[in-house]
N, C-alpha and C positions, 0 to 999 in steps of 0.2 A: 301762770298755771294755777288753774284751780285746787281745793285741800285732795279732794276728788280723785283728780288727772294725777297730781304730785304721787299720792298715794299708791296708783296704779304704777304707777312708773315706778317707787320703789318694790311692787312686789315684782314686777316683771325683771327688775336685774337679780331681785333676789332667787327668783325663778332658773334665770339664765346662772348664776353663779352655780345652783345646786347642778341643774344639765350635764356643767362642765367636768363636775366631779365624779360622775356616773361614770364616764368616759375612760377607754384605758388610758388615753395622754396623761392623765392625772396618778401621779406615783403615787397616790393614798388610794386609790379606786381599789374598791375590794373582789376579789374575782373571784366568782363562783367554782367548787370543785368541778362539777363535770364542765366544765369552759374549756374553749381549747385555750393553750397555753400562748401569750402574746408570742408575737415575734421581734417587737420592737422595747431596746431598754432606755426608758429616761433617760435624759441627763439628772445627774446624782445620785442616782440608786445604789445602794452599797448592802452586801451581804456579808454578816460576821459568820464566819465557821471554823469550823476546829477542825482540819483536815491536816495536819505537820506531815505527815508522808508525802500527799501530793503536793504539799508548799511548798517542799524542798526542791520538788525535781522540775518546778511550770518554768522557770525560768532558762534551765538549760537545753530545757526540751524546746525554746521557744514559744512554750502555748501561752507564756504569760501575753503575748502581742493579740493572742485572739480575745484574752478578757479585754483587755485596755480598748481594742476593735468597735468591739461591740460596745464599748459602756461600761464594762462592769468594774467594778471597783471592791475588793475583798479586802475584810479588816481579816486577820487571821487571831483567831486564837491558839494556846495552845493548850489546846484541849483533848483529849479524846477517853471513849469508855462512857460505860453508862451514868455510872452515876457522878461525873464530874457535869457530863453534860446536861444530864436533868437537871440539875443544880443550877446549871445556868440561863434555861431553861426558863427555871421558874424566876429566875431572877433578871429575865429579861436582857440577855447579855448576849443570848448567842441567838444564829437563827439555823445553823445546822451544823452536824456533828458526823464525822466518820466512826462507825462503830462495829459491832457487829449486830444480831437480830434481836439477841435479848432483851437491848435498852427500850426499843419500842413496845414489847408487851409489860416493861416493868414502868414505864411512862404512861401509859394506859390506865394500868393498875393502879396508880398514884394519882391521877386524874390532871396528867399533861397532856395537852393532845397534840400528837405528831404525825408523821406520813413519811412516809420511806420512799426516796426522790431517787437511789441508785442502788443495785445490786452486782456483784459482782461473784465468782465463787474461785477455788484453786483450781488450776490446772487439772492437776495430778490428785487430789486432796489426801486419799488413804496413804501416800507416800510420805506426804508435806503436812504431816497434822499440824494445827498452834499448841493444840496441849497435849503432853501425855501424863499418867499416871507415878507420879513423885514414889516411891518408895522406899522409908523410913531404916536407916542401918540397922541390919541385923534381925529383919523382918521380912519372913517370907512371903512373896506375891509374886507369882512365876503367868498367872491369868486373872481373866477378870472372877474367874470362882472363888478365886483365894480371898476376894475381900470380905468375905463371909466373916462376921465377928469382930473386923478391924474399925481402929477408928478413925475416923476419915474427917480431913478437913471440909466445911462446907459454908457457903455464902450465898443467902436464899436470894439477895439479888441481883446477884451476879452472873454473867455466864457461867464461869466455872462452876457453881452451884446447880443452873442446869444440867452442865456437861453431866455431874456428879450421878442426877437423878435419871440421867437417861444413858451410862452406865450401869445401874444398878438396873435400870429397869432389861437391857439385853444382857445381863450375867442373871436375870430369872431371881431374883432378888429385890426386897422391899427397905423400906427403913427399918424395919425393924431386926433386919438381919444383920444390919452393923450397926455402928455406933456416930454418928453425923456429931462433929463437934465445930459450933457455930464460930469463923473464924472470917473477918473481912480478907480479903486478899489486897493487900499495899504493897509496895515496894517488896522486901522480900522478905514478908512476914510467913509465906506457905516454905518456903525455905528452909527459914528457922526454926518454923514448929517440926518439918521432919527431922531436922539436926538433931533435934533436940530431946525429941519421941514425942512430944505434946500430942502429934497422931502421928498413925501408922503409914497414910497414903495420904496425898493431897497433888490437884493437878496444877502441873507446873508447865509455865510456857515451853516450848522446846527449845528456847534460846534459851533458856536456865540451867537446862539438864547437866550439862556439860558441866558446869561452872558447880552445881550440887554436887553432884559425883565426887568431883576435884575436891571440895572442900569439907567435905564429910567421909572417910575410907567405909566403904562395905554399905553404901548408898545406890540405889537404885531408881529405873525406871523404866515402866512396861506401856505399848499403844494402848490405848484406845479402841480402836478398829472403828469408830465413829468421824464419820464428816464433822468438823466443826470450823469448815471453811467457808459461812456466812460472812458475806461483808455487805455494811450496808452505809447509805449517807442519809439520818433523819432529820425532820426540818419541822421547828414548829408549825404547826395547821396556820396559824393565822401568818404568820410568812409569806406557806404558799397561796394564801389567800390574797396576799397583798401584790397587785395586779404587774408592777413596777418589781418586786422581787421574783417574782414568778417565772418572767420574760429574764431576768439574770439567772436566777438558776437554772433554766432550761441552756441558755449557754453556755454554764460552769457542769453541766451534766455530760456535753459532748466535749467540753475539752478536759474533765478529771479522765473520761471513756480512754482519750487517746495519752493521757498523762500514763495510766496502768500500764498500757501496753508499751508505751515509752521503756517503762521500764524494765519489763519482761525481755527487750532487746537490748537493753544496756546496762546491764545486770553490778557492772566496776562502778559507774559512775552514780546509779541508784545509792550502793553501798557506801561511797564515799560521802554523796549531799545528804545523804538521810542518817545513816546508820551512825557514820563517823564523825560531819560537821554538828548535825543537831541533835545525837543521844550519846555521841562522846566515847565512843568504841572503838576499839584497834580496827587499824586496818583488815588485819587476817579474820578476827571475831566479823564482824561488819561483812565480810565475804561471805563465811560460812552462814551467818545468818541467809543472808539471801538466797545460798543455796538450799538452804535446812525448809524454808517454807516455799520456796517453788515459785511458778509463772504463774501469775492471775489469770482468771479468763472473763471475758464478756457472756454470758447467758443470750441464748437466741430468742428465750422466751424467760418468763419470770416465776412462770407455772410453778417449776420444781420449788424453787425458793419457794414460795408461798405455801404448799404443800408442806415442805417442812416447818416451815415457821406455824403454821397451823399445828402442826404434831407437837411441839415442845408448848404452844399455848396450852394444849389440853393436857400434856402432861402435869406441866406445872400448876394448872389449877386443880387437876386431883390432888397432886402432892403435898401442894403448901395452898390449896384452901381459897385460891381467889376466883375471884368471876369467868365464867365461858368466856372466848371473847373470837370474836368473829374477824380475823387478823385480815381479811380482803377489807376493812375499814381501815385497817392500820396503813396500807397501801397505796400511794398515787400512780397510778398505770398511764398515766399524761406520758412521763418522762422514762418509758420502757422502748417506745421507738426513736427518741431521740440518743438514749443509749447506743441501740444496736445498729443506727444510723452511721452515727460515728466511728462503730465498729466495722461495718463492713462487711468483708469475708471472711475476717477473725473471729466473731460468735462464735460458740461452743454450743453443740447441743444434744439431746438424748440423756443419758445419764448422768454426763461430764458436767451438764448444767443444772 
């Protein structure tokens, strides 16, 4: 062979090698957002996520057989919440996260880029809030008018710190009408500061309340009257971009879909793999928990959700100062029919959603 011919023929495999890579068979192949979503998962494609609720229940429910089916193979973390998962995130650890809406505009804001691959909302939501309003012994708050003057736990990036601002904002109130005292929410640090009086109010999950009450005499707590029954599962951008992950989590989308609803029908055995074997709670707590937050539902469209999620973006960028931000970017709408696929005749829709 001449240097010539040799020559040629090395660029033509090097040709052919690139070709290959274009291709979705290739589990590094990068795939375009608006692409439709593969259908076919590699051999060895592996998704890390911090989902602990629904890692508890795939195996009893069976859906674990439908990941293994297809391919898919989940490292689990145990992760969940915003800023555990940004964190890991940027440290390359995870590739999605069950959370609620606010970690993706505060991932945004930080300059993570994510995409929100599931939605879900409450059944019932105004019945089944997650937060109500903590209030401090010996301290009156009978409405949301009352917080006029008080001082109020707050954590600007956190949900609850939403929640906080979009209470004040339907009691017709500003910051400046109370007193926002900057306090991360951990373990049961919102708790402690009401025990304590550190502040007057602060929102507490409603599997708290109970246990505050209990532990503090002449302790209180009032609704809300606000939906804060947003659920979401975000995924770093370059994840869904990665053509071999994309075709797994479009999988792990339709089987977390039927995992929810699993549980909404099996409400003992929910309470037991999740409540009792992985957070360590009495049996009777672990009940009432599941009673206290209600049935999940599928959304028949994603509209609403986005709509809202849109309203607390703008919220929160008048309030604490960050960028507009156009939340239908934050959004992968690939993995909206494959949701309500799965769901069926279950969606929920009009208000509920």
């Amino acid at each position: 062979m001449t240097p010539r011919k040799a020559a040629a023929a090395v660029l033509a495999a090097v040709l052919a090698i690139g070709t290959a890579a274009c291709g979705n068979d290739d589990p590094a192949a990068t795939l375009e957002l608006s692409a439709a979503l593969p259908e076919q998962v590699p051999s060895g494609t592996v998704l890390r996520i911090g989902d602990p609720a629904v890692q508890a229940v795939l195996g009893a429910a069976g859906l674990d057989k439908e990941l293994t089916a297809a391919g898919v193979k989940v490292e689990w973390a145990n992760i969940s919440g915003g800023p555990q998962s940004i964190q890991a995130f940027r440290a390359d650890k995870l590739d999605c996260s069950s959370v609620a809406d606010i970690p993706s505009l505060f991932a945004a804001w930080t300059g993570t880029s994510t995409k929100i691959v599931f939605q879900s909302v409450g059944a019932d939501p105004l019945q089944h809030p997650i937060y109500k309003l903590g209030v401090a012994p010996g301290v009156s708050v009978t409405s949301l008018a009352d917080l006029r003057g008080k001082k109020i736990a707050y954590s600007a990036g956190q949900a609850q710190g939403a929640l906080v601002l979009r209470v004040l904002q339907k009691a017709g109130l500003s910051q400046k009408d109370v007193q926002l005292v900057e306090l991360t929410s951990t373990g049961d640090s919102y708790v402690t500061a009401l025990g304590t009086k550190a502040v007057d109010v602060a929102p507490l999950g409603a599997q708290n309340v109970k246990i505050y009450e209990a532990k503090y005499p002449g302790a209180g707590a009032i609704d809300t009257g606000i939906r804060d029954d947003a659920a979401t599962v975000y995924c770093l951008t370059k994840s869904v971009q990665d053509a071999a992950k994309a075709a797994a989590l479009k999988v792990y989308v339709s089987v977390r879909t039927k995992a929810l609803l699993w549980q909404n029908t099996h409400p003992d055995e929910y309470a037991k793999l999740y409540y009792v074997d992985s957070q360590g709670l009495t049996p009777a707590d672990a009940k009432a928990v599941v009673e206290l937050y209600g049935d999940k539902a599928i959304p028949a469209s994603w509209d609403n959700a986005i709509t809202r999620l849109q309203e607390s973006a703008d919220l929160l960028a008048t309030e604490q100062k960050h960028d507009k931000l156009d939340v239908t970017t934050l959004v992968d709408r690939r993995f909206e029919p494959v949701e309500t696929a799965a769901a069926g005749s279950q969606v929920v829709t009009g208000d509920a959603a």
